[in-house]
C-alpha positions as CSV (number, residue, x, y, z in Angstrom):
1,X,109.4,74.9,134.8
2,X,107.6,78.2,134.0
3,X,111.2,80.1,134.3
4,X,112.5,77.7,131.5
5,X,110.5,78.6,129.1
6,X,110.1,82.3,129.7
7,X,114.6,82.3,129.7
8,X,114.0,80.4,126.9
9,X,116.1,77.3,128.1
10,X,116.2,73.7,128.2
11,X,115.5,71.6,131.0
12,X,119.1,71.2,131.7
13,X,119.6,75.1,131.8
14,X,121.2,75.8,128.4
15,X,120.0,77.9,125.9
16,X,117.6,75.9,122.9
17,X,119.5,76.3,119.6
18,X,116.9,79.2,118.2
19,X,117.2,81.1,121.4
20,X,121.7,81.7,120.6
21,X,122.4,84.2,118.3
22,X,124.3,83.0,115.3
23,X,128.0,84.2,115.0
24,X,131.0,83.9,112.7
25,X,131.5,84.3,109.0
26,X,129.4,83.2,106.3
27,X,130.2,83.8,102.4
28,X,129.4,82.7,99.3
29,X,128.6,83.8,95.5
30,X,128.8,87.7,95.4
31,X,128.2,87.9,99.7
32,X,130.3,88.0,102.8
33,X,128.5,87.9,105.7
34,X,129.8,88.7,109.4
35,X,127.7,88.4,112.7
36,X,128.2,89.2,116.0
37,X,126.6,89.4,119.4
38,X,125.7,93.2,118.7
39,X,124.6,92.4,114.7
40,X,126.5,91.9,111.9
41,X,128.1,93.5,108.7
42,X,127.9,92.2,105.0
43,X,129.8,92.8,102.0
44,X,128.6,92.3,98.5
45,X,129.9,92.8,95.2
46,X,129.1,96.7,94.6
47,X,127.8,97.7,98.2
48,X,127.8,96.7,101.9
49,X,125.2,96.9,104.9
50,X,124.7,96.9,108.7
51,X,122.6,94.2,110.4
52,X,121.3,96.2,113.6
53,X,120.8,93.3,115.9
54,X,122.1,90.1,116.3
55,X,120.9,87.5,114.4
56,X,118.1,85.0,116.5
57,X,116.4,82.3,114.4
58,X,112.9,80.9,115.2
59,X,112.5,77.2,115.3
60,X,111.9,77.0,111.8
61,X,115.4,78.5,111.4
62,X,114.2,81.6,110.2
63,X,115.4,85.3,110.7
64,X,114.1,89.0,110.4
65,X,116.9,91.6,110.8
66,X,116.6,95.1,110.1
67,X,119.9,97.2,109.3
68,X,121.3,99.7,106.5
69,X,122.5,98.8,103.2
70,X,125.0,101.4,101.1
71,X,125.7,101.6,97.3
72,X,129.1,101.9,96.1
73,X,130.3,102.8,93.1
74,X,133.4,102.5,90.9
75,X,136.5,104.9,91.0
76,X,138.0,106.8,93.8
77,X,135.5,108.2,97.1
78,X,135.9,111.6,97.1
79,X,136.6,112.5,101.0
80,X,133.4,114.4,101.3
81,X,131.1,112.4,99.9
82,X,127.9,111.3,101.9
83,X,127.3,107.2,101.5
84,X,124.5,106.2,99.5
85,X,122.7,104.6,102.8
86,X,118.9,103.2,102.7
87,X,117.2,101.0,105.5
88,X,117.0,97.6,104.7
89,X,115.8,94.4,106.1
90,X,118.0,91.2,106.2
91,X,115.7,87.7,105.8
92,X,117.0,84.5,105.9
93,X,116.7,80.6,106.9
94,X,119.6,78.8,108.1
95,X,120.0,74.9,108.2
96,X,122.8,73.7,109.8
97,X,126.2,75.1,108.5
98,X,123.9,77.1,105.2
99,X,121.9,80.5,105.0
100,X,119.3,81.3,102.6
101,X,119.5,85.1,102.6
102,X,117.5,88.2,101.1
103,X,118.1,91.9,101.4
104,X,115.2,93.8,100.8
105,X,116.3,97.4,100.1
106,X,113.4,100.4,99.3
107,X,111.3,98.4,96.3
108,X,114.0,96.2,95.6
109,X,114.6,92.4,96.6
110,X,118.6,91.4,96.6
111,X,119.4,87.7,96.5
112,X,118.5,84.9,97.3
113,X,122.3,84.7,98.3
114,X,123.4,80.8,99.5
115,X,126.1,81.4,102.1
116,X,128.0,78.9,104.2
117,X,128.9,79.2,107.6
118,X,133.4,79.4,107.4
119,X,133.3,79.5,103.7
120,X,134.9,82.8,102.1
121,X,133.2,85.1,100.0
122,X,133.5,85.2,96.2
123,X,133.1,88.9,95.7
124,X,133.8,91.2,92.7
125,X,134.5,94.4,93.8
126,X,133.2,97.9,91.9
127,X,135.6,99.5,89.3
């Protein structure tokens, strides 16, 4: 019993639904969002970002991820330029097969974004 809840696992040995880290690709207005068992990458209209761990929801469905987030800008990357990179946190609630997300980057909150889990992203890229 005591092993259960220190793996984190149900009485029948599997894994409770908060304790699995969410995978596979989310998108929705202005947001793509990819995860993986090592983190995740997102990619928004002007700018994209690093989650730096995988993605674990409490029971409540909620998540706290830090990463990096990187401006882009229109026209042509010059090959030595240095990315426009600032940490960044990644907060969200998911619900089934839907995220609520937020980005906050330095003093400034990005979102709330509305993803869905398979859905592509509807993204509009810099020019």
């Amino acid at each position: 019993m005591g092993l259960a809840v220190l793996c984190g696992c149900a009485a029948d040995g599997t894994l409770s639904l908060e304790d699995t880290a969410l995978g596979g690709d989310w998108g929705g207005a202005h947001v793509g969002l990819t995860l993986t068992a090592e983190g995740g990458t997102i990619r928004y209209d002007c700018a994209y970002g690093v989650l730096d761990a995988p993605v674990h929801r409490d029971r409540a469905g909620w998540f706290d991820i830090e990463g990096v987030h990187v401006w882009e800008h229109g026209g042509p990357v010059r090959a030595d330029e240095i990315p426009d990179s600032i940490p960044a946190r990644y907060l969200g609630q998911v619900h089934g097969d839907r995220m609520e997300l937020r980005v906050l980057v330095g003093s400034e909150t990005l979102g709330p974004f509305s993803l869905r889990r398979g859905a592509e992203p509807w993204l509009v890229r810099c020019l």
